[in-house]
C-alpha positions, 0 to 999 in steps of 0.5 A, a space after each residue: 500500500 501506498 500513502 497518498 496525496 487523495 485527501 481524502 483517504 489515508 492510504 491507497 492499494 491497488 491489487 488491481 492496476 490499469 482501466 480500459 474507459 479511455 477517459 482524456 482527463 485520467 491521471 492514472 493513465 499519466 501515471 501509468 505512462 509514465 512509470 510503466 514497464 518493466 525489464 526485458 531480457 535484451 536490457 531495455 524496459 518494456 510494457 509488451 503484455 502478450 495476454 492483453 490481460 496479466 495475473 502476476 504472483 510475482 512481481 515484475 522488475 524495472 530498472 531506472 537510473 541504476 537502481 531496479 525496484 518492483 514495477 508497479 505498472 509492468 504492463 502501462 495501463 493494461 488491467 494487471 492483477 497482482 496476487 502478491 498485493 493482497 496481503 498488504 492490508 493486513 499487514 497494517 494494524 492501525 485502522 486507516 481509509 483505504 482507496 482501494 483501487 486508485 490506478 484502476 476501475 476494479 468493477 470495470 466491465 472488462 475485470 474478472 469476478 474472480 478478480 473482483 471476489 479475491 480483492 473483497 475476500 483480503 478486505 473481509 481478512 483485515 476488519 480493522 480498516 474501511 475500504 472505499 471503491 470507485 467505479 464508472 460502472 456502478 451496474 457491477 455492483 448490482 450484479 455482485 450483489 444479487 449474486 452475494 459477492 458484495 460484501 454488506 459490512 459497515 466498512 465496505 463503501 462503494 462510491 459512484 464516480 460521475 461528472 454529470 447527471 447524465 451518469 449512473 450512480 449507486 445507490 442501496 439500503 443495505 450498503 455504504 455509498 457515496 458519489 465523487 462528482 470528479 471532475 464536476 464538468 457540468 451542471 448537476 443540476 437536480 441530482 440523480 435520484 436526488 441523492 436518495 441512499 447516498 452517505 456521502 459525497 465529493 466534490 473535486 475540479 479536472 487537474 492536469 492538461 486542459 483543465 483551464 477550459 474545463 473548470 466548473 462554476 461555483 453556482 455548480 458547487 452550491 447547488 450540490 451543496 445545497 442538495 446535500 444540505 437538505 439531506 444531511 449529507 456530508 460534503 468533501 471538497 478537494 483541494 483543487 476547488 480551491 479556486 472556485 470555492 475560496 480557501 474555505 473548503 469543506 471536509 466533511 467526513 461521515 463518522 465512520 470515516 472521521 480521521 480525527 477520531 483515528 488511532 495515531 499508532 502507525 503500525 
């Protein structure tokens, strides 16, 4: 696992990397770009993947300026799952918000349940910390559910990446949820299904190239803020909002996730 610079969590892990949606504004992919390959047999680095499709219980080396250490992205941003990650929450003892998943779309159409059941079983073998997911496919949700493979559990919450109404949402009585309106690129208006089953939302602008052209209004941000006002839900703004809200950006946490309240012991 890896800390992290998402303010929202305290760590990230990704025993899953890669994503096939081909969103222009992803920072994974930058990442994946850039430090992606691996070491060939000819000296060179690599990021030829001959399956299209990698399980890896090893992992893979890359050697830069010298110095050879794991690689993270051996295949760039082609959907790899590295077995030899699974263990990595258990190892830590102090109670942490976990992103699980930050360099991939895990309930992406294109990942293997099998995939998907190995990642929530090493969640369900270390209770001490909540785990948070993201998806632009929130249908995968649904379908894990109706056959009993999403875990119910308090510290399990499966979040819904959006950037407009336009886009589906999950939303359960039985599950923790929440809604990343990032980037928010254009007006949401009345939220879909009006944030009914909702437990928390986030709000965060595009970064990186092109992200001038796409920034949103503040009139955007209050009319979710409002929505979330009259549903007692709490908002989290991430740092690049700043220059659309003010410095005085809200950091709300459900209370289950409240940070402040953690253990201080980093084990």
């Amino acid at each position: 696992m890896d800390k992290t610079k998402i303010d929202w969590c305290d760590m990230s892990w990704n025993p899953i990397t890669g994503c096939r949606h081909g969103c222009e504004y992803c920072y994974a992919r930058r990442m994946a770009e850039r430090f992606g390959g691996y070491d060939d047999d000819k000296g060179g680095i690599t990021t030829q993947n001959p399956l299209r499709r990698a399980e890896l219980h090893e992992p893979l080396t890359v050697t830069r300026k010298g110095k050879a250490a794991n690689a993270p992205y051996p295949f760039g941003f082609e959907p790899t799952f590295h077995y030899y990650r699974l263990d990595e929450p258990a190892r830590k003892t102090r109670p942490r918000n976990i992103f699980v998943g930050s360099m991939a779309d895990i309930f992406g159409k294109w990942v293997p349940a099998k995939w998907i059941a190995e990642v929530l079983d090493a969640c369900e073998k270390a209770p001490q910390h909540n785990y948070l997911f993201l998806t632009k496919n929130p249908k995968r949700y649904i379908e894990l559910d109706n056959i009993a493979l999403l875990p119910r559990a308090e510290n399990f919450w499966y979040g819904s990446t959006v950037t407009g109404p336009e886009m589906p949402l999950f939303y359960s009585e039985h599950h923790k949820t929440f809604l990343s309106i990032e980037p928010l690129l254009n007006r949401m208006g009345d939220t879909p299904t009006n944030l009914r089953g909702i437990d928390w939302v986030i709000i965060g602008a595009m970064t990186g190239p092109g992200s001038e052209k796409h920034r949103p209004e503040r009139a955007w941000v209050e009319e979710i803020v409002e929505q979330c006002r009259r549903k007692n839900i709490p908002v989290f703004m991430k740092s690049n909002l700043a220059e659309v809200w003010g410095d005085d950006l809200l950091r709300e946490f459900p209370p289950e996730l409240n940070k402040a309240e953690r253990g201080k012991n980093d084990v």
